[in-house]
C-alpha positions in Angstrom: 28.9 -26.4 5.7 28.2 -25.4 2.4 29.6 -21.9 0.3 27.1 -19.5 -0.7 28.5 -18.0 -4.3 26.7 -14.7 -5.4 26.9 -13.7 -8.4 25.9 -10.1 -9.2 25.0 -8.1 -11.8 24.2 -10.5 -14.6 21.1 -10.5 -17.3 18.6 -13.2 -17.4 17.9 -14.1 -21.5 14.9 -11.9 -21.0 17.0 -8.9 -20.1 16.4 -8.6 -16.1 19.1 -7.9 -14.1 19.3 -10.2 -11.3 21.9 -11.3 -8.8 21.5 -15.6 -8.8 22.9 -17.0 -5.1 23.6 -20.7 -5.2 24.4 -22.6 -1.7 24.8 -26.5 -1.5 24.8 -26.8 -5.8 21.8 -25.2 -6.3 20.3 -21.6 -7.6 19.0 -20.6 -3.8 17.8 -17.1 -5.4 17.1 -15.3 -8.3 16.7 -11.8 -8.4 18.0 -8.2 -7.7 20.0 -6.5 -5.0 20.4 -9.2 -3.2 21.9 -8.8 0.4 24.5 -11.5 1.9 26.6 -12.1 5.0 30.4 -11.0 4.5 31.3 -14.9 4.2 29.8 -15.4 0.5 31.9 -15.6 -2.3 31.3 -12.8 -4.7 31.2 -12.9 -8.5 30.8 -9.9 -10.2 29.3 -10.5 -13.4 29.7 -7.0 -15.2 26.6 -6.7 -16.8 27.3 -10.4 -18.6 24.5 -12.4 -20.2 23.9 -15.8 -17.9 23.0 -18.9 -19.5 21.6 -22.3 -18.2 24.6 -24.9 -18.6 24.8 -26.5 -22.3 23.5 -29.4 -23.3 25.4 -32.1 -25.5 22.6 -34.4 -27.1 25.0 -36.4 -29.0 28.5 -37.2 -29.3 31.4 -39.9 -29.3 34.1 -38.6 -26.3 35.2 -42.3 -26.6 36.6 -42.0 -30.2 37.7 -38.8 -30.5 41.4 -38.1 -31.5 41.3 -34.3 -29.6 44.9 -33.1 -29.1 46.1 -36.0 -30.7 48.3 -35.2 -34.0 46.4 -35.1 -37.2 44.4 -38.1 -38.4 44.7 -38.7 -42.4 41.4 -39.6 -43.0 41.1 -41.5 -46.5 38.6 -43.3 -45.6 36.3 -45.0 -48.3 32.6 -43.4 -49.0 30.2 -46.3 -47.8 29.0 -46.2 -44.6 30.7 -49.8 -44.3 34.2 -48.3 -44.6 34.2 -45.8 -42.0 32.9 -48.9 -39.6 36.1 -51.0 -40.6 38.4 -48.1 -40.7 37.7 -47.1 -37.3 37.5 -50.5 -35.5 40.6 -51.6 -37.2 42.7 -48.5 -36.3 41.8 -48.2 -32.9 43.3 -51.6 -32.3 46.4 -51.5 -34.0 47.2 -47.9 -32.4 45.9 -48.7 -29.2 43.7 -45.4 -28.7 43.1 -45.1 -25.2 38.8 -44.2 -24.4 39.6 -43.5 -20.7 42.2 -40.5 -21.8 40.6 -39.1 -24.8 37.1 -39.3 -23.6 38.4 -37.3 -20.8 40.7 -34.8 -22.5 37.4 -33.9 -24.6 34.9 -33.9 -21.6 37.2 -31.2 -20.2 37.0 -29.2 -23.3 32.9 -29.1 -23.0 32.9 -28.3 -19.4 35.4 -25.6 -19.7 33.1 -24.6 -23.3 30.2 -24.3 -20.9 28.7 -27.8 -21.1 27.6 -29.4 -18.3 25.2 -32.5 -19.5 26.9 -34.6 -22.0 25.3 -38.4 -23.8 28.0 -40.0 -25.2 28.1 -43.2 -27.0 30.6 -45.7 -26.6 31.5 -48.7 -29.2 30.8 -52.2 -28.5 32.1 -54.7 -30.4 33.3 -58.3 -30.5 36.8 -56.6 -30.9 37.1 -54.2 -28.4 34.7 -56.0 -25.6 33.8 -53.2 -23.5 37.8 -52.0 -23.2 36.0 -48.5 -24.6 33.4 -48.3 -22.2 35.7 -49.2 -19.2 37.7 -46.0 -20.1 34.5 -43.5 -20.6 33.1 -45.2 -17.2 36.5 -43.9 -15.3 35.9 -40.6 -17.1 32.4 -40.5 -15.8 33.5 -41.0 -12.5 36.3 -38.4 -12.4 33.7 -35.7 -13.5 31.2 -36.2 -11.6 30.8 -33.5 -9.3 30.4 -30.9 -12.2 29.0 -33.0 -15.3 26.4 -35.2 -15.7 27.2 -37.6 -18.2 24.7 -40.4 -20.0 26.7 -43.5 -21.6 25.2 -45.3 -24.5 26.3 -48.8 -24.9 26.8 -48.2 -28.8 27.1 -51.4 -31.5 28.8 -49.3 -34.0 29.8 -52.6 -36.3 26.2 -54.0 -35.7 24.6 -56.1 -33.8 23.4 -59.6 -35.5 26.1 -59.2 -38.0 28.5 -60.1 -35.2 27.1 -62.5 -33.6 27.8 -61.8 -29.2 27.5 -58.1 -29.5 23.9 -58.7 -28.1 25.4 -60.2 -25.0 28.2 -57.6 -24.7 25.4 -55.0 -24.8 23.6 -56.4 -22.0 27.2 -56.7 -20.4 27.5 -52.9 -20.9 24.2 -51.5 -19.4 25.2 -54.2 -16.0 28.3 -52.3 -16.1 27.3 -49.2 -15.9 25.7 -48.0 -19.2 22.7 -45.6 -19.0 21.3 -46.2 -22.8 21.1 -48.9 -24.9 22.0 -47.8 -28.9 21.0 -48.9 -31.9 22.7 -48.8 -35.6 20.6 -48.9 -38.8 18.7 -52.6 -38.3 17.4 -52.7 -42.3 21.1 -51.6 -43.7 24.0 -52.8 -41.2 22.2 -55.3 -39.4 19.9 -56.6 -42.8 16.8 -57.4 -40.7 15.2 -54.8 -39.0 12.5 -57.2 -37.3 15.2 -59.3 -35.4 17.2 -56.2 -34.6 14.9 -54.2 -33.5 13.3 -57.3 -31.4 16.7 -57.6 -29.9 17.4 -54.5 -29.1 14.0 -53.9 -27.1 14.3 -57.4 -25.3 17.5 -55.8 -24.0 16.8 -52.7 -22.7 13.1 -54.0 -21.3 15.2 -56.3 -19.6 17.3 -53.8 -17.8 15.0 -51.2 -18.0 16.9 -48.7 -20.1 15.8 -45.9 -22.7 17.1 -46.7 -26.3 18.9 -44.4 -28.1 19.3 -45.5 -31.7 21.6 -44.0 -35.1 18.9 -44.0 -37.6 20.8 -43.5 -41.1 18.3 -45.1 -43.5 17.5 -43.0 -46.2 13.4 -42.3 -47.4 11.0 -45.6 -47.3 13.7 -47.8 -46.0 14.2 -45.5 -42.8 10.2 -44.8 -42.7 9.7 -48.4 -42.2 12.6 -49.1 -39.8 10.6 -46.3 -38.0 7.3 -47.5 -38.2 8.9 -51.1 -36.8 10.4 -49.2 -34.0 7.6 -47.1 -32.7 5.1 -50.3 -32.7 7.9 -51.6 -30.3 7.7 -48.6 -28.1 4.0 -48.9 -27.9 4.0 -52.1 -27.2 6.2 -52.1 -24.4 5.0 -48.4 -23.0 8.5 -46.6 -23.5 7.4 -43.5 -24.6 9.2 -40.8 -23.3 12.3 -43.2 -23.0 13.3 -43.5 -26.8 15.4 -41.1 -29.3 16.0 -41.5 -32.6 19.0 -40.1 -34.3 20.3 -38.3 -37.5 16.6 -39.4 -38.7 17.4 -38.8 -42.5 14.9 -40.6 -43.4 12.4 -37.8 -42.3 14.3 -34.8 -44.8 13.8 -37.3 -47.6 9.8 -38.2 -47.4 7.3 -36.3 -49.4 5.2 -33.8 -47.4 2.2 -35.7 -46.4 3.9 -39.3 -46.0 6.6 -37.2 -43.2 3.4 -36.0 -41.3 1.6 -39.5 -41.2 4.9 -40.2 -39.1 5.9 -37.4 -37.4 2.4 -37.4 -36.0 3.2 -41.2 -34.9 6.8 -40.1 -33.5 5.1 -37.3 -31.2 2.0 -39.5 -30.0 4.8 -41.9 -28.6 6.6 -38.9 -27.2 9.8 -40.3 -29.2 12.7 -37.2 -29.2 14.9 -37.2 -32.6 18.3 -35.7 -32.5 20.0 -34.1 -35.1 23.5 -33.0 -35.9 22.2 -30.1 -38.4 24.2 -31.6 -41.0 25.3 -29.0 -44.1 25.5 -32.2 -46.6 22.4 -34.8 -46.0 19.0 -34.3 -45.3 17.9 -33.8 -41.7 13.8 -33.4 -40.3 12.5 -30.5 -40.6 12.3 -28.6 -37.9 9.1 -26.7 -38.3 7.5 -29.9 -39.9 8.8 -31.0 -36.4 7.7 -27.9 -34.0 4.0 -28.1 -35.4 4.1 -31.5 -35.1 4.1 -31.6 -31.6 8.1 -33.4 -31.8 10.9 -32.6 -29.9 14.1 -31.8 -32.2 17.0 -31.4 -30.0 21.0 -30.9 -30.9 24.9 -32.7 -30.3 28.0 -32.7 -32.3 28.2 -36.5 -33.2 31.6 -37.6 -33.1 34.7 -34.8 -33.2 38.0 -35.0 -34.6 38.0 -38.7 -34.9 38.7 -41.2 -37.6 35.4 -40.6 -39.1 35.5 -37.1 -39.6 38.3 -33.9 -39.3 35.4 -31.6 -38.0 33.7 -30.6 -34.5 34.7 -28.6 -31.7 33.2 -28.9 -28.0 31.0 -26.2 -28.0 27.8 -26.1 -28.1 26.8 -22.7 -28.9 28.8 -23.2 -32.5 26.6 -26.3 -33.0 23.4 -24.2 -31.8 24.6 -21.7 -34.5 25.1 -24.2 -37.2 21.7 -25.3 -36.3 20.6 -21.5 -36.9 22.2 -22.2 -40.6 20.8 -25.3 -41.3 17.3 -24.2 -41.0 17.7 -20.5 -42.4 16.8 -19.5 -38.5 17.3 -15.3 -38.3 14.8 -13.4 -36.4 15.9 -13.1 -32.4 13.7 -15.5 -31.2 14.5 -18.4 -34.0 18.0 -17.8 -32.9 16.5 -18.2 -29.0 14.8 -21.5 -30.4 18.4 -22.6 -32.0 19.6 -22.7 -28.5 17.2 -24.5 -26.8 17.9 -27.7 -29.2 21.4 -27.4 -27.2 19.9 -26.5 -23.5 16.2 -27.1 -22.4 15.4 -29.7 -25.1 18.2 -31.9 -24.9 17.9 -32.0 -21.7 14.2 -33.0 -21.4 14.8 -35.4 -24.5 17.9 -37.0 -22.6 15.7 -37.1 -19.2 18.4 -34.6 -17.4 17.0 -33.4 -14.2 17.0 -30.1 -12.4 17.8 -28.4 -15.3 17.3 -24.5 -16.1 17.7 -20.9 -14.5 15.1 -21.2 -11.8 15.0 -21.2 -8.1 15.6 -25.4 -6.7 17.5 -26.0 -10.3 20.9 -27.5 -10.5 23.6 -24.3 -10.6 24.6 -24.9 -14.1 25.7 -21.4 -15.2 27.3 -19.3 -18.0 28.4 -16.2 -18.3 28.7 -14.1 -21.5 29.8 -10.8 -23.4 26.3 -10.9 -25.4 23.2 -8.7 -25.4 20.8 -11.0 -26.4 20.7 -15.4 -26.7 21.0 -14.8 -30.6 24.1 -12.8 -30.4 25.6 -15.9 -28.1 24.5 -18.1 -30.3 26.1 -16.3 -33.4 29.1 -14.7 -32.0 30.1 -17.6 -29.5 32.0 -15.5 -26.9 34.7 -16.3 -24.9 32.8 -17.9 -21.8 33.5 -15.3 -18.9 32.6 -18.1 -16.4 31.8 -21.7 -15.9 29.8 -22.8 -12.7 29.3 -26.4 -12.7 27.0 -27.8 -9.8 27.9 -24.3 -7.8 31.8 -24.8 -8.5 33.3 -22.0 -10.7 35.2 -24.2 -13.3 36.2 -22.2 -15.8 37.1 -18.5 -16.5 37.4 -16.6 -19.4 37.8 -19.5 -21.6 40.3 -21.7 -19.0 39.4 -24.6 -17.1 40.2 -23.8 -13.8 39.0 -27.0 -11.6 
């Protein structure tokens, strides 16, 4: 028999006060005064601001060094050297995926986040020792996340020769996504990459998900390779491309050639909002017809000292990045970390309506752009109709 929670007196982003029921996991009822049998459990929301659960695009659980003591990073520039670094000190340390993936998944769900893509590394080192431990994580959260693995080549692909195989190996084990990494500059030939890579996942019928750091024409014509490949094999809808620097860097009218391209072919690009590099434009994007969605990247790991799980800091530092101010920018800065990501990841059931999964959070704000900027304690967590965190504490 399942519990009916009712949660009363909360605000809908619009302002309406509603109670929301939610029997068997999902939002039975939106709306207000609503009446219920002694036997519910009651929430009383005190007037709080209730948001759809957060959506984490992007991010690394398998890498991260959260709660760990402080990493040194002095780590060479080159893109190279963060690769080596990395690989090279998670062997001789022996960091463990399966307990820091999970140590950071907790953080998000208890942040608010309740749909997470995470890429895991694969490599002729590790085998798929990384994606064994984020697969047990899975599993242990799966009654209140829902959580997309990418099988990851972070060193490359042809330039170690097996990681195709291994890949393959991944997605039969359990991967969701196949990734990608840079096919002109790590891999050095973006035809055979690319060809690779798309063999694989039309084999197992997977969406790609691939790190595009090219910068200007280089990462244009990566681009241009990779959408003729998603024509070709009709995966629109079922590709994202990452970071996309490539796309801050292009003049005007060479970006729009493209971006109308990337939005014909219904291809989603992710970005991180990043203070230092270039990043696509998001109203270049949003007239475009492209979705731009939101994730952290990695956090607290060898490759960099920064991040925290929550998503409304990365929705505000999204709000920076592209000089977002008025309410409803501010509204549109959070949707790159709730109803976009989870269209662009293909997350079902999503959003605060009647049939949708009860992904809920509660907050001291007024309005979305006050959440977004002021990042409140979260009053409560509800996580497939399970309260699992309040006022900032996991509670499961």
């Amino acid at each position: 028999m399942h519990t009916t929670l009712l949660i009363t007196h909360v605000r809908l982003p619009d302002g309406t006060p509603v109670d929301i029921a939610v029997d068997g996991g999902r939002i039975e009822e939106i709306g207000p005064n609503q009446q219920r049998s002694a036997d519910v459990v009651r929430e009383h929301g005190q007037g709080a601001l209730v948001l759809p659960g957060f959506v984490e695009g992007h991010t690394h659980l398998d890498k991260t060094n959260w709660g760990l003591p402080w990493y040194r990073n002095e780590v060479g520039p080159r893109l190279i050297d963060r690769i080596e670094n990395e690989r090279s000190w998670r062997a001789s340390t022996g960091h463990d995926a399966g307990a820091q993936s999970l140590a950071l998944a907790r953080a998000f769900l208890a942040a608010g986040t309740t749909r997470l893509r995470t890429h895991v590394d694969i490599d002729t080192d590790a085998g798929l020792r990384h994606l064994h431990g984020v697969l047990a994580t899975r599993e242990t959260l799966a009654d209140v996340m829902d959580m997309q693995v990418v099988a990851f080549p972070q060193s490359g692909m042809l330039r170690r020769p097996g990681t195709g195989a291994l890949l393959s190996d991944a997605l039969a084990a359990g991967a969701d996504v196949l990734g990608a990494l840079d096919p002109a500059l790590i891999d050095q030939d973006p035809v055979a990459s690319l060809d690779t890579t798309f063999e694989i996942a039309n084999r197992h019928q997977k969406p790609v998900d691939i790190h595009l750091h090219e910068p200007g024409e280089v990462g244009a014509f990566t681009f241009n390779l990779l959408l003729d490949r998603v024509k070709a094999l009709g995966m629109q809808g079922r590709v994202v491309v990452s970071h996309a620097f490539c796309l801050g860097q292009l003049a005007d009218r060479e970006r729009n050639v493209l971006l109308a391209r990337i939005a014909d072919l219904d291809v989603a690009l992710l970005t991180t909002a990043p203070p230092s590099v270039p990043a696509p434009a998001m109203r270049a994007c949003i007239e475009a017809g492209v979705t731009l969605f939101a994730g952290n990247d990695g956090i607290r790991d060898t490759w960099t000292p920064f991040g925290k799980p929550d998503m409304l800091e990365r929705a505000m530092f999204v709000g920076m990045r592209y000089d977002l101010r008025r309410e409803e920018d501010l509204a549109l800065a959070f949707d790159c970390v709730s109803t976009l990501g989870a269209w662009a990841c293909g997350f079902k059931d999503y959003g605060l309506h009647e049939g949708a999964r009860a992904d809920l959070v509660l907050v001291d704000a007024e309005t979305v752009a006050q959440a977004v900027v002021s990042r409140p304690v979260r009053k409560l967590v509800v996580a497939r109709g399970r309260i699992v965190a309040r006022d900032g504490v996991a509670c499961l």
